[in-house]
C-alpha positions in Angstrom: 111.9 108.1 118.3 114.0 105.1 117.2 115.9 105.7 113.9 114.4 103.8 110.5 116.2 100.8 109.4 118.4 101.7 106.4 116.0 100.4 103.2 119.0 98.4 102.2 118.3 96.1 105.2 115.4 96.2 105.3 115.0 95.1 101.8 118.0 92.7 101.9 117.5 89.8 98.9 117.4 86.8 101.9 114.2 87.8 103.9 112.5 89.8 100.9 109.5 89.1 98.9 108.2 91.3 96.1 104.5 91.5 95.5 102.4 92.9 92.8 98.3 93.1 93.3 96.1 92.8 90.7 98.1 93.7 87.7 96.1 91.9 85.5 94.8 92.6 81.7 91.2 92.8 83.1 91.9 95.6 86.0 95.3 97.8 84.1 95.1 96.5 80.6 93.6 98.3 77.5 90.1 96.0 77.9 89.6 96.9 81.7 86.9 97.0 83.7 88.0 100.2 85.6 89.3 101.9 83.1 89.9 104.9 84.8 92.1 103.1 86.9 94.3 101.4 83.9 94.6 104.9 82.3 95.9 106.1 85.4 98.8 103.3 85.8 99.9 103.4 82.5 99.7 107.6 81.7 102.1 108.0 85.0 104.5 104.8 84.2 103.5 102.8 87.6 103.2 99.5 85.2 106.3 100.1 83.8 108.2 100.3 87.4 106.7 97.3 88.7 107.8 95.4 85.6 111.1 96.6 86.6 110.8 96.1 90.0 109.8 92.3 89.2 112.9 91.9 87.1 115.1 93.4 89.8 113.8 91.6 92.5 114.5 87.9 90.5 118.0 89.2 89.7 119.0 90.0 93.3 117.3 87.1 94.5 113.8 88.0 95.8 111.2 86.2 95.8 108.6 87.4 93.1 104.5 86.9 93.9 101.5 87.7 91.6 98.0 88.2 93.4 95.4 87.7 91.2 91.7 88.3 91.7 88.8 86.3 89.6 85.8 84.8 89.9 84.1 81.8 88.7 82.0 81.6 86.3 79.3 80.4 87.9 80.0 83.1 90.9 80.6 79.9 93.5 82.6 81.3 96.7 82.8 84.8 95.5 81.7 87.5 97.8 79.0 89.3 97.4 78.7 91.4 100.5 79.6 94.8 99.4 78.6 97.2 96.2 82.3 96.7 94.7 81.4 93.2 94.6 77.8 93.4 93.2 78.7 96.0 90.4 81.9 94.3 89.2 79.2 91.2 88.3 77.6 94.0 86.0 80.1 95.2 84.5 80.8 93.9 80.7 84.7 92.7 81.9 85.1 90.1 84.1 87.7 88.5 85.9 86.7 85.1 85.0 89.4 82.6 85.8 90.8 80.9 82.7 90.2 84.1 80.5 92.8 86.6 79.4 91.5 89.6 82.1 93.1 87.4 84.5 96.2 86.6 82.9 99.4 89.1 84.0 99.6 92.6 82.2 101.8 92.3 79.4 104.4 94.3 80.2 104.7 92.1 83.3 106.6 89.2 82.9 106.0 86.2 84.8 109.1 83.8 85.7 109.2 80.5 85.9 110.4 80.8 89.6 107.5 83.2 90.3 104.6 82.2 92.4 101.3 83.0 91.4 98.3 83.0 93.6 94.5 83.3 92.5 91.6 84.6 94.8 88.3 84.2 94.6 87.4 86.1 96.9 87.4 89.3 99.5 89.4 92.5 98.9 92.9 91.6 99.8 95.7 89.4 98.4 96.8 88.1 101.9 93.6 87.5 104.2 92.4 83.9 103.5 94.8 83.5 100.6 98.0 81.1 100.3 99.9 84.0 100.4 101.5 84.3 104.0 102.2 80.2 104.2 103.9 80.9 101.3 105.9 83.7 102.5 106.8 82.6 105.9 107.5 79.3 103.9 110.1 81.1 102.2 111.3 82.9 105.2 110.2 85.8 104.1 109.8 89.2 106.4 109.3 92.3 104.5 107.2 92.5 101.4 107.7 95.1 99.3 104.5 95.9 97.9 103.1 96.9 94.2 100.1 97.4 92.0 96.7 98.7 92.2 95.1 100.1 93.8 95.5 102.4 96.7 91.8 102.5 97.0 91.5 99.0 98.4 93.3 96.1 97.5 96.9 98.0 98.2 96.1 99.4 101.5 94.2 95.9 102.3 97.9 94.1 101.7 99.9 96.3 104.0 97.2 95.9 106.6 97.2 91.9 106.9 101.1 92.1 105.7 101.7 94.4 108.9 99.2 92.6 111.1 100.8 89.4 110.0 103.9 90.5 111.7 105.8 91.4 108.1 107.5 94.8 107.9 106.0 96.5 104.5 107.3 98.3 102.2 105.8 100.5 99.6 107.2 102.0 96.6 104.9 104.9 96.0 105.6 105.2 92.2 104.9 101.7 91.5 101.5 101.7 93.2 98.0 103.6 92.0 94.9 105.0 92.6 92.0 107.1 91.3 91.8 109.9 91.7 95.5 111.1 91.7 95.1 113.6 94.6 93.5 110.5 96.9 95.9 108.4 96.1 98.6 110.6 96.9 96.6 111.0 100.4 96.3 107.4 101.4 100.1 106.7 100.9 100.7 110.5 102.8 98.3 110.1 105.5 97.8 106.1 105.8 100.1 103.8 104.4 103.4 106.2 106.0 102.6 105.5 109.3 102.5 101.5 109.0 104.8 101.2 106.1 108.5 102.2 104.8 106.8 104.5 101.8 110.1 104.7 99.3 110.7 104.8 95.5 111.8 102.4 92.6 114.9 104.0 92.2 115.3 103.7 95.7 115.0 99.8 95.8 116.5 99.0 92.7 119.7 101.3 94.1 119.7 98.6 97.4 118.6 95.6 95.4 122.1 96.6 93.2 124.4 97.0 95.9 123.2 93.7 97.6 125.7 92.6 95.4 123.6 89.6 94.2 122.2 91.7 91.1 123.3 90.9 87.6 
């Protein structure tokens, strides 16, 4: 078996782009719509580390990207084709575009140099999204990868990010799911064997000796 790439490489500032799914007021904040799911992210810290992650990554150099999900208001181009789909159009929050559920989690801060993309659409942040133009635009070839949740969109983003030809990375503190105990067993028994599972300590260690932080 061929030996793993050290993460320091693999992360290096140059090629690397961070990515954060769906950390939005309306899916982790204290008015979500799963609020299971924002109780979860914020009990265990994992909003906290991807904050940090985010600031790391612009201080070493790496390219910082928000996925966003929300819908119009008028439901135009939204799919409607599973029950996730047809229940979240029930549910009192929505992640109508414009309105605060679909504005970054507080605790997130989003840079000027930051790239922001919105979908209206589908269950992951890459698959008929600007996404990988942008990233291949920026010469981009692993994606580290952050946010909620490991139920669908998370796994969905290593998926296309992997299929796509990217090496992914996941840091499994900074990601979450509901219940704990899946969660823990989608990143054990899934997302290990297509992506370098590590930690925020881990990356922020490389991203420090890159020797571009400050």
């Amino acid at each position: 078996m061929a030996e793993r790439e050290p993460l320091a490489a693999l992360v290096e500032p140059a090629h690397t782009a961070l990515l954060t799914v769906e950390c939005q007021r309306g899916v982790v904040g204290p008015g979500s719509a799963l609020p299971e799911l924002a109780v979860a992210v914020r009990a265990d810290g994992t909003l906290a580390r991807v904050a940090a992650l985010a600031d790391a990554a612009r201080a070493a150099g790496v390219a910082v990207l928000h996925a966003v999900a929300e819908r119009r208001p008028d439901g135009l181009g939204a799919s409607r084709n599973a029950p996730l789909f047809r229940a979240a159009e029930r549910r009192p929050v929505r992640q109508l575009a414009g309105t605060p559920a679909t504005e970054l989690a507080d605790e997130i801060a989003v840079a000027a140099c930051d790239l922001v993309v919105r979908r209206l659409h589908g269950l992951s942040p890459l698959a008929g999204t600007e996404v990988d133009a942008l990233l291949r635009n920026l010469g981009v070839r692993t994606v580290v990868i952050t946010g909620v949740s490991l139920n669908i969109a998370v796994p969905n983003a290593v998926f296309d990010a992997v299929n796509r030809g990217y090496t992914a990375v996941v840091p499994a503190d900074a990601v979450a799911g509901v219940p704990a105990d899946y969660a823990a067993a989608v990143l054990r028994h899934t997302l290990a064997l297509v992506a370098t599972v590590t930690t925020t300590e881990a990356l922020l260690a490389s991203w420090r000796g890159s020797g571009q932080l400050h």
